[in-house]
C-alpha positions as a Markdown table, in Angstrom:
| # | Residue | x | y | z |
|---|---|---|---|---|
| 1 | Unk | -97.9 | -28.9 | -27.6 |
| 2 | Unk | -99.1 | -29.3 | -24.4 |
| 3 | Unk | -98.5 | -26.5 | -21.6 |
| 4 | Unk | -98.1 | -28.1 | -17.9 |
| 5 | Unk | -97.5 | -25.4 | -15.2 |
| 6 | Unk | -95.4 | -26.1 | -12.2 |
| 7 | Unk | -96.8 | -23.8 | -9.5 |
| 8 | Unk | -94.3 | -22.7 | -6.2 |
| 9 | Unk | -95.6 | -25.5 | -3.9 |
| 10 | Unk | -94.6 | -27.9 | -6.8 |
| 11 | Unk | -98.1 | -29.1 | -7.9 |
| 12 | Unk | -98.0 | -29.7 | -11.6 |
| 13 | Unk | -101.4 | -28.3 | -14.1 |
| 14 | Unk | -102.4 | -29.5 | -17.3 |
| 15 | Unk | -103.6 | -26.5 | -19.2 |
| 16 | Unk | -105.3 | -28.7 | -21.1 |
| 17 | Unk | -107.3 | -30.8 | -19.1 |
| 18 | Unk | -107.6 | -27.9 | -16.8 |
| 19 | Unk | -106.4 | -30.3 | -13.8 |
| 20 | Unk | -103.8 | -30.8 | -11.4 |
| 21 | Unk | -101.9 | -33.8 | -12.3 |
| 22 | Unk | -98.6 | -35.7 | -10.4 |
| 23 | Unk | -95.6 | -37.2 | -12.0 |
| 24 | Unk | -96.6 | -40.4 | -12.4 |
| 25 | Unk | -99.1 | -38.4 | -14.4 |
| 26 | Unk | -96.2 | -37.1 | -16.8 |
| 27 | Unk | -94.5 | -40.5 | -16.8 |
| 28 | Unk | -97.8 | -42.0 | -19.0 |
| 29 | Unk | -97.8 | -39.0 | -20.9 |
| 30 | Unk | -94.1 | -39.8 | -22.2 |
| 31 | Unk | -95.4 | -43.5 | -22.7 |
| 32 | Unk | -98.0 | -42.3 | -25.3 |
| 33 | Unk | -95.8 | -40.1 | -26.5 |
| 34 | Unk | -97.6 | -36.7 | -26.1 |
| 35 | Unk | -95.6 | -33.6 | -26.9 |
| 36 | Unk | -95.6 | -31.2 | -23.7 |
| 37 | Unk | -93.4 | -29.0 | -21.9 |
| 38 | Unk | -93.5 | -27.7 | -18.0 |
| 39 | Unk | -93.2 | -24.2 | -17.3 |
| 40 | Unk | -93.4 | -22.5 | -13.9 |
| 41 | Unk | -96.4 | -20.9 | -13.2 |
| 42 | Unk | -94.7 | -17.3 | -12.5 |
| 43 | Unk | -92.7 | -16.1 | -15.3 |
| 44 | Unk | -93.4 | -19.3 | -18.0 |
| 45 | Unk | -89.7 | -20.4 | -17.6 |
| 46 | Unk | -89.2 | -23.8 | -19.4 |
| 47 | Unk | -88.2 | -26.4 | -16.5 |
| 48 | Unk | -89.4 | -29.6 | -18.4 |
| 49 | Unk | -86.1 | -31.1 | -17.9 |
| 50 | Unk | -85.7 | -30.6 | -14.4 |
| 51 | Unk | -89.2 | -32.2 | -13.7 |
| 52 | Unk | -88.3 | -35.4 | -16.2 |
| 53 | Unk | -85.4 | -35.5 | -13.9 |
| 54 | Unk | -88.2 | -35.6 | -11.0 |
| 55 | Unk | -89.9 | -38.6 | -12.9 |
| 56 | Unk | -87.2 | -40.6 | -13.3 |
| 57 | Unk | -85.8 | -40.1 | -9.5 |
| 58 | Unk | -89.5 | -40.5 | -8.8 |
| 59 | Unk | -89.7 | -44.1 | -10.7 |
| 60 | Unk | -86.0 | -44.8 | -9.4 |
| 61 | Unk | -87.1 | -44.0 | -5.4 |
| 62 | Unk | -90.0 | -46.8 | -6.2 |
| 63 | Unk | -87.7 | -49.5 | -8.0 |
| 64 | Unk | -87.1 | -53.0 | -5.8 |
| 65 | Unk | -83.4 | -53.2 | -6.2 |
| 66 | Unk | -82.2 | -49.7 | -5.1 |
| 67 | Unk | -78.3 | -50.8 | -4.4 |
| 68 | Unk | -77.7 | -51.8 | -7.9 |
| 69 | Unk | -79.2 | -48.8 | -9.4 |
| 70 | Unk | -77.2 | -46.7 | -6.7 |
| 71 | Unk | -74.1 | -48.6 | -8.0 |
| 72 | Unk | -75.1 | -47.9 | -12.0 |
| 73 | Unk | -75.8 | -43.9 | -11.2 |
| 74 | Unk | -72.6 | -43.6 | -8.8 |
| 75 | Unk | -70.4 | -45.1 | -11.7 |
| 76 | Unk | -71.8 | -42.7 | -14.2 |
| 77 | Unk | -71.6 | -39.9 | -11.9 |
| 78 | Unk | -67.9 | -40.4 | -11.3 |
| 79 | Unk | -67.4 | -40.3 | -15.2 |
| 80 | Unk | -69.0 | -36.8 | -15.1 |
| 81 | Unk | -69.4 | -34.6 | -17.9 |
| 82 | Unk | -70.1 | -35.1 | -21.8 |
| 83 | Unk | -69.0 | -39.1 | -20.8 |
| 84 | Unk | -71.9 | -39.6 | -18.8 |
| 85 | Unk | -74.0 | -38.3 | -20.6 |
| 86 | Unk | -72.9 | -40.3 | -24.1 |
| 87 | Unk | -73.6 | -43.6 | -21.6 |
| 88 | Unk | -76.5 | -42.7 | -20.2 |
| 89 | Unk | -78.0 | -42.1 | -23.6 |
| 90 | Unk | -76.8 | -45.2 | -25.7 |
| 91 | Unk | -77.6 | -47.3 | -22.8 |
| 92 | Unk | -81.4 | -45.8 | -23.0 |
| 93 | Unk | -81.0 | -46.0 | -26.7 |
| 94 | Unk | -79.9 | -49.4 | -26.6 |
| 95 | Unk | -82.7 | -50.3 | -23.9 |
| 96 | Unk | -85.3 | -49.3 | -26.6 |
| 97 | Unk | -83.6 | -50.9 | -29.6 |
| 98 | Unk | -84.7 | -54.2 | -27.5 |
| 99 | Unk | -87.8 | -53.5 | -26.6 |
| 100 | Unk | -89.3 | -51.8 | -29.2 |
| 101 | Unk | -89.6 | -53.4 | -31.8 |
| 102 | Unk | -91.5 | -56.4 | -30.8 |
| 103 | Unk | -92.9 | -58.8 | -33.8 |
| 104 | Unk | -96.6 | -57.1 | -33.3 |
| 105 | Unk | -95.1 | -54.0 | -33.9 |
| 106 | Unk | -93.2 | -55.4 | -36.6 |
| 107 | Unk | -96.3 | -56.7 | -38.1 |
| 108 | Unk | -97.7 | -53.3 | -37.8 |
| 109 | Unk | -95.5 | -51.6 | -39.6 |
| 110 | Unk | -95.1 | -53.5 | -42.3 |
| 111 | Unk | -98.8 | -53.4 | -42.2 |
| 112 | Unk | -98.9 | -50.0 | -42.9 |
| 113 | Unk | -96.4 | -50.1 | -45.7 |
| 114 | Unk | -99.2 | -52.3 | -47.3 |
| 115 | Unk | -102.1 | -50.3 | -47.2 |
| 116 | Unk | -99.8 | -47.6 | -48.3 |
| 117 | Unk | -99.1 | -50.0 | -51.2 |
| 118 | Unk | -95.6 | -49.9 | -50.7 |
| 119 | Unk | -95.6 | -53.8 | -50.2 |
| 120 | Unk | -97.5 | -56.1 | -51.2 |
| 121 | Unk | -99.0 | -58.7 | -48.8 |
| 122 | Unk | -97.0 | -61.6 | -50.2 |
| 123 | Unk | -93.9 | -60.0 | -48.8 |
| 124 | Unk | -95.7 | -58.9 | -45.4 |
| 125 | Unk | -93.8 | -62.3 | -43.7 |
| 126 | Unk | -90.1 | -61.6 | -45.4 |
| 127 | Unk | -90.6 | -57.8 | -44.6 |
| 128 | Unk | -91.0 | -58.9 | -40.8 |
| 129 | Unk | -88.2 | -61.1 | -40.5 |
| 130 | Unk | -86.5 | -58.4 | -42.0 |
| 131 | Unk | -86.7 | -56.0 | -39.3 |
| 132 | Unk | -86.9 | -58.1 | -36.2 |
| 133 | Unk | -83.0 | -59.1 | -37.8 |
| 134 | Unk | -82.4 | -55.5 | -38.0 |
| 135 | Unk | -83.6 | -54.1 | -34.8 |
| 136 | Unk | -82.0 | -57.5 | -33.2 |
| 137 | Unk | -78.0 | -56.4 | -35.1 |
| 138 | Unk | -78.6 | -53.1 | -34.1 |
| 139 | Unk | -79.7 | -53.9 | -30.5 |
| 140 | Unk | -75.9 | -55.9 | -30.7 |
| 141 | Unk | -74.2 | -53.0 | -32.5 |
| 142 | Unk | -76.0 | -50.4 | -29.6 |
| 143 | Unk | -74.8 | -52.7 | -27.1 |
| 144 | Unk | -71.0 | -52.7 | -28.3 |
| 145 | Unk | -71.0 | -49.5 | -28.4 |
| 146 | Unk | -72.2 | -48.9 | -25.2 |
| 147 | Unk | -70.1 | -51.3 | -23.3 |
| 148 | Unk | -67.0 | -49.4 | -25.4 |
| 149 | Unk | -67.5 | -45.7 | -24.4 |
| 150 | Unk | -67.9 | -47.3 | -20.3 |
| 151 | Unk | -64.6 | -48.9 | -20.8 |
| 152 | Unk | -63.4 | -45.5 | -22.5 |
| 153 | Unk | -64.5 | -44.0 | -19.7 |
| 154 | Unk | -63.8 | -45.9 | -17.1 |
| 155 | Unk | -59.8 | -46.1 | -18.6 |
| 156 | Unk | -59.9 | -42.0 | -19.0 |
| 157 | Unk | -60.9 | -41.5 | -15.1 |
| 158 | Unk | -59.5 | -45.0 | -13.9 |
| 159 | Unk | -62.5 | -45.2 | -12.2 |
| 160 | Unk | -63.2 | -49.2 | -12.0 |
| 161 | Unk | -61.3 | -52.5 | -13.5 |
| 162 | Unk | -62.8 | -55.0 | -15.5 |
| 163 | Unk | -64.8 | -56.7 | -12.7 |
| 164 | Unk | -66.4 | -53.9 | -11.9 |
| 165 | Unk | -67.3 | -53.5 | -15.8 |
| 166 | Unk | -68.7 | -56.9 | -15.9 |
| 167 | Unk | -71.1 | -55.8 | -13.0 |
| 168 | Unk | -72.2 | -53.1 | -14.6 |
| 169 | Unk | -72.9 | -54.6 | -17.7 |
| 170 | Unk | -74.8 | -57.5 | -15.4 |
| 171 | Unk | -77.0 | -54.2 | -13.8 |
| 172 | Unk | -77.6 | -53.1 | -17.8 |
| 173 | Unk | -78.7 | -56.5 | -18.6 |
| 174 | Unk | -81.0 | -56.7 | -15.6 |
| 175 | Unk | -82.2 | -53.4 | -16.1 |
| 176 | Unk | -82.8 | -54.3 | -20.2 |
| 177 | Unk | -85.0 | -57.7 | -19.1 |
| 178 | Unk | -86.8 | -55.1 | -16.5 |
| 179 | Unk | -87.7 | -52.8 | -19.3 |
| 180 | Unk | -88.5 | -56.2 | -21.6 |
| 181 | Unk | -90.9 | -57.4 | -19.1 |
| 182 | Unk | -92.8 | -53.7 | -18.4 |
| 183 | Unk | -93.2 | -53.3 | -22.5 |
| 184 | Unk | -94.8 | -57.0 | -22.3 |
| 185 | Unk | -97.4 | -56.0 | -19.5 |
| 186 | Unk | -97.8 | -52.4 | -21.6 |
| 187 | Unk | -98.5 | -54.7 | -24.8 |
| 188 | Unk | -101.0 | -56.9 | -22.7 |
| 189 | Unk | -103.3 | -54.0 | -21.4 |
């Protein structure tokens, strides 16, 4: 696991590059899926959630449409507690269901599962199909569920009525074909 120091004027250190590195830094480091965690510099407490939370205000500070994100994080503040929490995970969860699993890394897979001989290549193009239907159901299934524990929550606090709902789910959507189009350009580099 990699060890990233946060020192007191906030400059992050990759102890194993043995460099000073900035959050956008951290961000590609997520996207490659490197296992690291941030500790301060004096006393090795772990604060790696606090500076994700840096990354994400970081990338949110940058985005083009700052109202309608406003709009998304004030509605999921005002649920509060283990609510918001559920949302903001299925709606990342269901974010990734749709982007993930794009038919090249469908082929992949299933491409792996062959040289491991667990299929053979005459079933390579069924196998495929196979899970682009399953990751597109449980994209759906993802989605249900998310738009169900907003209207729970929205009912519980009386927060917002239907309308509002539909707006949100509009922002989701638009945030959904946002992530879409970043995993194309990632997939073209």
């Amino acid at each position: 696991m990699i060890v990233i120091k946060r020192y007191r004027n906030r400059r992050l250190y990759h102890t194993g590059y043995k460099q000073f590195i900035v959050l956008t830094d951290l961000e590609e480091m997520v996207r490659r899926n490197e296992d690291f965690r941030v500790i301060e510099s004096d006393g090795g407490k772990d604060i790696t959630l606090s500076v994700l939370s840096s990354v994400i205000s970081d990338r949110v500070k940058k985005h083009r449409e700052k109202a309608e994100i406003s709009d998304v994080l004030k509605a999921v503040i005002k649920i509060g507690g283990k609510e918001s929490m559920s949302i903001l995970k299925n709606t990342v969860l269901a974010g990734i269901g749709f982007v993930s699993l794009t038919k090249k890394k469908a082929e992949a897979l299933v491409d792996q599962l062959i040289k491991t001989g667990e299929l053979s290549k005459s079933e390579k193009k069924e196998a495929v199909m196979e899970l682009l239907t399953k990751a597109e159901t449980s994209a759906k299934e993802t989605t249900a569920k998310v738009t169900s524990e907003i209207e729970r929550g929205f009912k519980k606090f009386k927060v917002v009525n239907r309308d509002d709902l539909e707006a949100l789910n509009k922002k989701v959507d638009s945030l959904t074909e946002m992530i879409e189009r970043l995993e194309k350009r990632l997939d073209e580099k």
